[in-house]
C-alpha positions as CSV (number, residue, x, y, z in Angstrom):
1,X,0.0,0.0,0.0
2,X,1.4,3.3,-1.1
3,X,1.2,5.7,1.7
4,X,0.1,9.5,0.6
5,X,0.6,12.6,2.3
6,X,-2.9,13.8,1.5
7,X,-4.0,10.6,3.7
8,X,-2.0,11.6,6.5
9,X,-3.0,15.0,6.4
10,X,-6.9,14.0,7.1
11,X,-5.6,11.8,9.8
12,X,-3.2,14.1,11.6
13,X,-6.1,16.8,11.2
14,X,-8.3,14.7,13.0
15,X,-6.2,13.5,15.9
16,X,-5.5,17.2,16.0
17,X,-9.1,18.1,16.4
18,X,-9.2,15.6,19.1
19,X,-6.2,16.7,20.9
20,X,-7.7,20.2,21.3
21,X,-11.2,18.9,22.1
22,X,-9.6,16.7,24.8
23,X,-8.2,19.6,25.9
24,X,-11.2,21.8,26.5
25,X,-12.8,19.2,28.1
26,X,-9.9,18.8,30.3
27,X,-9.8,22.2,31.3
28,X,-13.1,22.9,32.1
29,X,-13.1,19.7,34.9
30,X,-10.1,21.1,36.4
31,X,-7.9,17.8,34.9
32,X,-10.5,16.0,37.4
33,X,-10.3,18.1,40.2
34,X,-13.9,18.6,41.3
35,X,-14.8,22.0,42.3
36,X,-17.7,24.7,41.6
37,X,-16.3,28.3,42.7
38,X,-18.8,30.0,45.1
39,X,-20.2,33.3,45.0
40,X,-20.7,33.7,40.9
41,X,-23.0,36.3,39.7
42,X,-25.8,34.5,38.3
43,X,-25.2,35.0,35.1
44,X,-21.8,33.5,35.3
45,X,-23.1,30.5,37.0
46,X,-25.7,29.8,34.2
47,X,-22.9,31.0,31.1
48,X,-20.9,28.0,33.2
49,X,-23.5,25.5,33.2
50,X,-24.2,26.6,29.2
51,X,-20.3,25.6,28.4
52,X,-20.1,22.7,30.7
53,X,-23.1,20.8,28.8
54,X,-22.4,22.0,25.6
55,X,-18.8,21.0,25.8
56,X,-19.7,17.8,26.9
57,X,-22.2,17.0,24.6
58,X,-20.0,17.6,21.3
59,X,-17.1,16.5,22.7
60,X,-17.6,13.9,25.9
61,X,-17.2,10.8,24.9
62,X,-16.0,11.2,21.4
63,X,-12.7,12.7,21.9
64,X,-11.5,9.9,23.0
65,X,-13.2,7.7,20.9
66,X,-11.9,9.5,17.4
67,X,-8.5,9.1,19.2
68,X,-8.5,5.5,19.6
69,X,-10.0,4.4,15.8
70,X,-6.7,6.7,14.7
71,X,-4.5,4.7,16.9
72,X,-5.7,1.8,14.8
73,X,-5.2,3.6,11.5
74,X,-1.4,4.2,12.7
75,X,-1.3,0.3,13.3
76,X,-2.2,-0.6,10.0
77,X,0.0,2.0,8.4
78,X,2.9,0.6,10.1
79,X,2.2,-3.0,10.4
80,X,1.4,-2.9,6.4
81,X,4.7,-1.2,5.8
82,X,7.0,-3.9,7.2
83,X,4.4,-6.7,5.7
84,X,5.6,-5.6,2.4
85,X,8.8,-6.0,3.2
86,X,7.9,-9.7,3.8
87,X,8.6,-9.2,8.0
88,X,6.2,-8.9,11.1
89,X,5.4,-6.3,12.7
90,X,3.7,-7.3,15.8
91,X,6.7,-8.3,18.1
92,X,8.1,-5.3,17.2
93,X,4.8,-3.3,18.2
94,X,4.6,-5.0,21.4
95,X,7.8,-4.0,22.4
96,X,6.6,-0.3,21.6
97,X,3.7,-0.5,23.6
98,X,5.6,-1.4,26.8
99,X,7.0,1.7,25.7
100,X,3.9,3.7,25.9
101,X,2.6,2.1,29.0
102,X,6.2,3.5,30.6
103,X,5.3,7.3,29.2
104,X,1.6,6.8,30.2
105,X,2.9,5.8,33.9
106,X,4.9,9.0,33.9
107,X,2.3,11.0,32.6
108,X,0.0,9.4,35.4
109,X,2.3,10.8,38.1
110,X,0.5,14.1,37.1
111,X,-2.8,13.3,35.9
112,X,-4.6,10.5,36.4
113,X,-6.8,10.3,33.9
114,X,-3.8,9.5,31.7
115,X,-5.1,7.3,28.5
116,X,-1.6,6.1,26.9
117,X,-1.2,3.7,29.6
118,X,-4.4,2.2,28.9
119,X,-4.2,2.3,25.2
120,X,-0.8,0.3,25.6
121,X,-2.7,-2.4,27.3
122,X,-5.7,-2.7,25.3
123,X,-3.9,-2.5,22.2
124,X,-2.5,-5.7,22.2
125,X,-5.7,-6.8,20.9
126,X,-4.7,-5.6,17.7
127,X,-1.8,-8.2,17.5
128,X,-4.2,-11.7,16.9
129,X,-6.7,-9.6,14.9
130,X,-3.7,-7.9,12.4
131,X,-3.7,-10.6,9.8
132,X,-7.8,-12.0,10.1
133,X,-10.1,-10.8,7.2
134,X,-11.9,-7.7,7.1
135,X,-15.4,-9.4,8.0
136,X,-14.1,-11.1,10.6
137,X,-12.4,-8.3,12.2
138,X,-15.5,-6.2,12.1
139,X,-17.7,-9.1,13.6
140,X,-15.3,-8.8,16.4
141,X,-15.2,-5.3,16.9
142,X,-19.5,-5.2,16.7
143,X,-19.3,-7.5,19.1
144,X,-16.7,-5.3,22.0
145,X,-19.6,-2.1,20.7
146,X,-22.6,-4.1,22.0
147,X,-21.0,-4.2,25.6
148,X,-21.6,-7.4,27.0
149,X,-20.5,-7.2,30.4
150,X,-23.4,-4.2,30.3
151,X,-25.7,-7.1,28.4
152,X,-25.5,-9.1,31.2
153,X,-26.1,-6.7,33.6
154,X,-29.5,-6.1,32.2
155,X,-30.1,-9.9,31.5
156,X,-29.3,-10.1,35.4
157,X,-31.4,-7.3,36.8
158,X,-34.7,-8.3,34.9
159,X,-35.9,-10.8,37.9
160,X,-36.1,-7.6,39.8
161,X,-35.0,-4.5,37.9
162,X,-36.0,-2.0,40.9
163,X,-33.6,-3.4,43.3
164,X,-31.5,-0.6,44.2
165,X,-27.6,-0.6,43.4
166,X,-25.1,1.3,45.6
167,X,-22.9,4.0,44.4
168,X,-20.4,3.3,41.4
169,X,-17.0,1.8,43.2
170,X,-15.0,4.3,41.1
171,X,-16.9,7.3,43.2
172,X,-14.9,6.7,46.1
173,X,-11.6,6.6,44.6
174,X,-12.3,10.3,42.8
175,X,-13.9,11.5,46.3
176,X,-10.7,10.7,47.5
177,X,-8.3,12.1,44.8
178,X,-10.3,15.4,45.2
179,X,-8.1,15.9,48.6
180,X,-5.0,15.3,47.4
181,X,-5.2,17.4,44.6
182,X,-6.0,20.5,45.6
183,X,-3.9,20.4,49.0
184,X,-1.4,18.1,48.5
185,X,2.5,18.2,47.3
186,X,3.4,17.0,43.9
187,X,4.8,14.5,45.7
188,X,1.6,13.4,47.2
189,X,-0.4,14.0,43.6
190,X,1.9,11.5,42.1
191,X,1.7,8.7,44.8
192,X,-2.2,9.4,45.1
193,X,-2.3,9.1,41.0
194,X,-0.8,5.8,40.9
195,X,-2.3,4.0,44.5
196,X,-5.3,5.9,44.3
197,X,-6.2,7.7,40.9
198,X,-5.2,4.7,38.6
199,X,-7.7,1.9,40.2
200,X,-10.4,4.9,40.4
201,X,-10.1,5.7,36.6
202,X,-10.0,1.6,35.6
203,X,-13.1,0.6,37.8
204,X,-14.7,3.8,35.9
205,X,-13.2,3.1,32.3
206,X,-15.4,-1.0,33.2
207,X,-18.3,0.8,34.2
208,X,-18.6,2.7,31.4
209,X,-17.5,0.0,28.9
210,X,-14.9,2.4,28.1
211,X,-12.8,-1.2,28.5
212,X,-14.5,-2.8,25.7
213,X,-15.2,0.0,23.3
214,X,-11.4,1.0,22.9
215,X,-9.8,-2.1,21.2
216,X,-13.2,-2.1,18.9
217,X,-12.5,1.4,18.1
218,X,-8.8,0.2,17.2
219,X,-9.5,-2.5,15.2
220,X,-12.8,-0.1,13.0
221,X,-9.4,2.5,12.5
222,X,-7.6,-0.4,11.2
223,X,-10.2,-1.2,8.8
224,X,-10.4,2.4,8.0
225,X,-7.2,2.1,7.1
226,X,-7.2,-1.3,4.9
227,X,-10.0,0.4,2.8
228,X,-8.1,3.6,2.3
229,X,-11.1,5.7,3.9
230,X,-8.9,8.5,4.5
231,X,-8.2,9.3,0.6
232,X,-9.2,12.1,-1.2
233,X,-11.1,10.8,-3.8
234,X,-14.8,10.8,-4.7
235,X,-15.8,7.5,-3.5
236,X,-14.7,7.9,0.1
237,X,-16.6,11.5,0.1
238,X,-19.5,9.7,-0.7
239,X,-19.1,7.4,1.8
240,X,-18.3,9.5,4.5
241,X,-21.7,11.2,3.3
242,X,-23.9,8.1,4.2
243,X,-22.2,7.8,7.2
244,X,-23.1,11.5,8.0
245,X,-26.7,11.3,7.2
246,X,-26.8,7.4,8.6
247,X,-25.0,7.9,12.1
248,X,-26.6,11.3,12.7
249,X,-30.4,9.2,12.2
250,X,-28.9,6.5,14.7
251,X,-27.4,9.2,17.3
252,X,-31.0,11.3,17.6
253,X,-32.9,7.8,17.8
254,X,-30.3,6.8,20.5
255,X,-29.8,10.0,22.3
256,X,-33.9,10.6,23.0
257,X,-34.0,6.8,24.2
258,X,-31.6,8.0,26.4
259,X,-33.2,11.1,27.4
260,X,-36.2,9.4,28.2
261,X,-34.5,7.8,30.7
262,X,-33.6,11.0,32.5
263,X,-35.3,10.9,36.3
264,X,-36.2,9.3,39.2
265,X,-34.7,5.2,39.3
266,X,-31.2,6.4,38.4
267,X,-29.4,3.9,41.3
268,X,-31.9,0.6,40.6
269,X,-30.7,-2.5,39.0
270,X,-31.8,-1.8,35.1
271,X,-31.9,1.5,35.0
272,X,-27.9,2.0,35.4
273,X,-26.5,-0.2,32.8
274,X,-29.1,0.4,30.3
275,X,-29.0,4.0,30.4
276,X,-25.1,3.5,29.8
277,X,-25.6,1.0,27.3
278,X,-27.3,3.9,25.6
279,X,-24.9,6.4,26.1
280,X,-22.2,4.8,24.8
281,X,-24.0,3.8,21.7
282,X,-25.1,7.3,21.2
283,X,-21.2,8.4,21.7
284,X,-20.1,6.2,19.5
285,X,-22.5,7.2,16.9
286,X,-21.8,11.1,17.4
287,X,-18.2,10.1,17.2
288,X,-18.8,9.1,13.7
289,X,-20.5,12.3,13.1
290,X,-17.8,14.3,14.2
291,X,-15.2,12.3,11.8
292,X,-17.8,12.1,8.6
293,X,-18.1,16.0,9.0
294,X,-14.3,17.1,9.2
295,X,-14.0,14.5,6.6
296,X,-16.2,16.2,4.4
297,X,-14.9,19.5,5.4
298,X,-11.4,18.7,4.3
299,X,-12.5,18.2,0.7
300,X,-13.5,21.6,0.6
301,X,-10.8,24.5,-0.1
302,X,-11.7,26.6,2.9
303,X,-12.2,23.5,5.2
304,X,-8.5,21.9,4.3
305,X,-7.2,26.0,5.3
306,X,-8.7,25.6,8.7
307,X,-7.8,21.9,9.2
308,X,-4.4,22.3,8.1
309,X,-4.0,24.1,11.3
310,X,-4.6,21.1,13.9
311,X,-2.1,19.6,11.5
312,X,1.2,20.0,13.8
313,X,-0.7,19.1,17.2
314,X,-1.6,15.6,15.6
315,X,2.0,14.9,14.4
316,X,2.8,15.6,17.7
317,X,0.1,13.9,19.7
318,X,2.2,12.0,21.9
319,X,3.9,15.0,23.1
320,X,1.7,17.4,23.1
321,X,-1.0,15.2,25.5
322,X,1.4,14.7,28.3
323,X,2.4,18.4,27.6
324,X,-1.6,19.0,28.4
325,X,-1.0,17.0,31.5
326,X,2.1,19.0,32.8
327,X,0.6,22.2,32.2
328,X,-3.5,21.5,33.1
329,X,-2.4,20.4,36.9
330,X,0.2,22.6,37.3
331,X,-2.8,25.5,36.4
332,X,-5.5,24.1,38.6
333,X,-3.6,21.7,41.5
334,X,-3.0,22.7,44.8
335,X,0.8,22.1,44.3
336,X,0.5,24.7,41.0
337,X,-1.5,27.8,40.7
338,X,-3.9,26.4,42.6
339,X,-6.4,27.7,40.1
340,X,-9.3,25.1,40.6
341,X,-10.5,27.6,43.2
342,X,-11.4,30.4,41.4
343,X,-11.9,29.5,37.8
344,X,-15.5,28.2,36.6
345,X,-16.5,26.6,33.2
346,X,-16.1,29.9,31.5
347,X,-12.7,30.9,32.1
348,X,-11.5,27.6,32.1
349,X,-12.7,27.5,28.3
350,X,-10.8,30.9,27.8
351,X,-7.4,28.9,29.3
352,X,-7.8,25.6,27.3
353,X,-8.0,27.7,24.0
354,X,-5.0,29.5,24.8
355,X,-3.3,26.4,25.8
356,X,-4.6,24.9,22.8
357,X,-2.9,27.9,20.4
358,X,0.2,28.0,22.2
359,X,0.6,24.5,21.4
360,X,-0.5,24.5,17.8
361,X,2.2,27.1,17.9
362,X,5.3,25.4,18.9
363,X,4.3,22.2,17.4
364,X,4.5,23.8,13.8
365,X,7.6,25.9,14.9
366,X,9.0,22.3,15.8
367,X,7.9,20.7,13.1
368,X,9.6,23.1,11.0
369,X,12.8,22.6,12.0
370,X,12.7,18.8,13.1
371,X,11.1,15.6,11.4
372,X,9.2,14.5,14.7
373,X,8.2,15.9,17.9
374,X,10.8,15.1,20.6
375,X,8.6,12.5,22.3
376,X,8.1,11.1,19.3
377,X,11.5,11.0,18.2
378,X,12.4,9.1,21.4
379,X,9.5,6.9,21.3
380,X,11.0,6.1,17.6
381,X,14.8,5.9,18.5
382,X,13.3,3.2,21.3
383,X,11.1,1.2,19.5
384,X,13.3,0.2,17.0
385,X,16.4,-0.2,19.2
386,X,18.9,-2.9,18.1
387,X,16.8,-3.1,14.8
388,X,19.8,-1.1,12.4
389,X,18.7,2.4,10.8
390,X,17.4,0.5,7.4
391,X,14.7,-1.1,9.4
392,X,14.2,1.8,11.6
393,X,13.9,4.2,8.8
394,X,10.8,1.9,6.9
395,X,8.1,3.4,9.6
396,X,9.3,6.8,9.9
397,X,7.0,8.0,7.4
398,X,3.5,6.3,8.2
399,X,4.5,6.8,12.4
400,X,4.2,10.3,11.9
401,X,5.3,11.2,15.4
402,X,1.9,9.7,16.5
403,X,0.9,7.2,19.5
């Protein structure tokens, strides 16, 4: 498979787009740090609430989710590359995400809701399903989207589906975390990240079937990728057309189911896993949206302009999220600014977009003068240690400084 630049462009767009959504999100939770400033005018308060659910509701959910199915594309790109040159990739790719799973760890001391570390994990699910056929790959992944541990759930609570459930188990590890981070030492953040933080976000990641949906979101960006979806050429605009107009039907159908569910109940037996059975259909589908519209968009002259611009953040993903994670709780952590305080929804918006264009900044000022970002280059100079430079130079190009 030839490898264009006008494909990589639409991806490293997109991962861009996620990067800074992620961001915004990040910023206006305080990197996780719970806290509502008292004493806002009321108009403040509401302009608050405005963002926070609006924020959410394009980008909760989805962010994520767009960043995962181009972790898959990534896969294929690289794994295809070495299959032409008649070698495997896989042993190699497993060595690289132990290597991710050490920058996520890091990254954790700081943030907790690190994702690398996860996505090193779950990613090995990629290495049996690399070389099956398409349909059997998708089967797969449909099956990891229809949640079965939530399935179950259901199945079990029918006998008596009032029976009331006590709190989530993850809620205790974030009240917790909340102490730590806004009156603890960095020292403290990083030891309560990794005893406390990191079983908190994993029992909330299975809750949420964020556990399953991630390797099926790998494995859909790895068919992406074996269809060449992320071409310029007619027939993938008209594709990305039906799955505007097709995933936008499914998201309204799923998202009122899920409305309706809205009220008393919210702690009994079915209620719970049903309502997040729907949610995390209804993100998946709205995730969809999101890509078949910047898809779109880039075929357009003015849409490729604005696009190009989340171009140098995506190249430099890997770097530029655990840059997000240095700077978000040093802004808002007790040990930092200590920020959480006194910023609401609103001004933490006004911070994440200026965090956001600083980095978009540097990142095409380093991209100008260097091929990769420099966590990127490390990650690179690492993954294909003791390999020689002939072997380490085939992925250079379709890695695109991307985790």
């Amino acid at each position: 498979m030839h490898i264009t630049s006008s494909r990589l462009d639409l991806v490293d767009a997109l991962r861009g787009v996620a990067l800074v959504s992620i961001m915004l999100l990040h910023n206006i939770e305080h990197f996780d740090l719970s806290f509502v400033p008292p004493g806002a005018p009321a108009w403040l308060a509401t302009l608050d609430g405005w963002i926070w659910d609006s924020a959410f509701f394009l980008f909760g959910g989805k962010s994520y989710a767009i960043f995962a199915m181009l972790f898959g594309v990534t896969f294929w790109l690289q794994f295809n590359r070495r299959n032409a040159q008649g070698l495997d990739f896989r042993p190699r790719f497993a060595w690289r995400m132990l290597l991710l799973f050490a920058f996520g760890m890091v990254n954790s001391l700081f943030y907790h809701g690190d994702i690398l570390s996860m996505y090193a994990v779950l990613a090995l699910a990629l290495l049996p399903v690399a070389r099956l056929r398409d349909g059997a790959v998708f089967a797969i992944a449909c099956l990891l989207l229809l949640q079965p541990h939530l399935l179950f759930d259901i199945l079990a609570a029918l006998p008596d589906p009032q029976r009331t459930l006590p709190d989530p188990a993850s809620w205790a590890y974030f009240g917790r975390a909340n102490d730590y981070m806004a009156n603890g030492s960095l020292a403290q953040v990083a030891a309560g990240n990794l005893l406390n933080g990191k079983p908190g976000v994993l029992l909330w990641s299975w809750e949420n079937g964020r556990l399953f949906s991630i390797p099926a979101l790998f494995m859909l960006g790895m068919l992406a990728a074996r269809r060449g979806l992320f071409e310029a050429t007619p027939a993938n605009r008209r594709f990305w057309g039906r799955v505007l107009l097709g995933a936008g039907a499914a998201f309204a159908v799923l998202f009122a189911a899920r409305s309706g569910l809205a009220g008393p109940g919210r702690n009994t037996a079915l209620w719970r896993p049903l309502a997040t059975l729907l949610a995390s259909w209804a993100n998946f589908a709205f995730m969809l949206v999101l890509v078949a519209a910047i898809a779109r968009l880039s075929c357009r002259p003015f849409g490729a302009r604005l696009l190009a611009a989340f171009r140098p953040l995506g190249r430099m993903s890997l770097t530029s999220y655990v840059a997000q994670s240095l700077a978000g709780t040093a802004l808002y952590y007790g040990w930092g600014l200590g920020l959480y305080s006194a910023t609401g929804a609103s001004a933490c918006l006004l911070l994440g977009v200026l965090l956001a264009v600083l980095q978009s900044v540097f990142s095409a000022w380093w991209l100008r003068r260097y091929a990769q970002g420099p966590l990127e280059s490390l990650w690179h100079r690492l993954t294909w240690l003791g390999a020689g430079r002939r072997a380490a130079g085939m992925t250079t190009a379709v890695e695109g400084a991307k985790p």
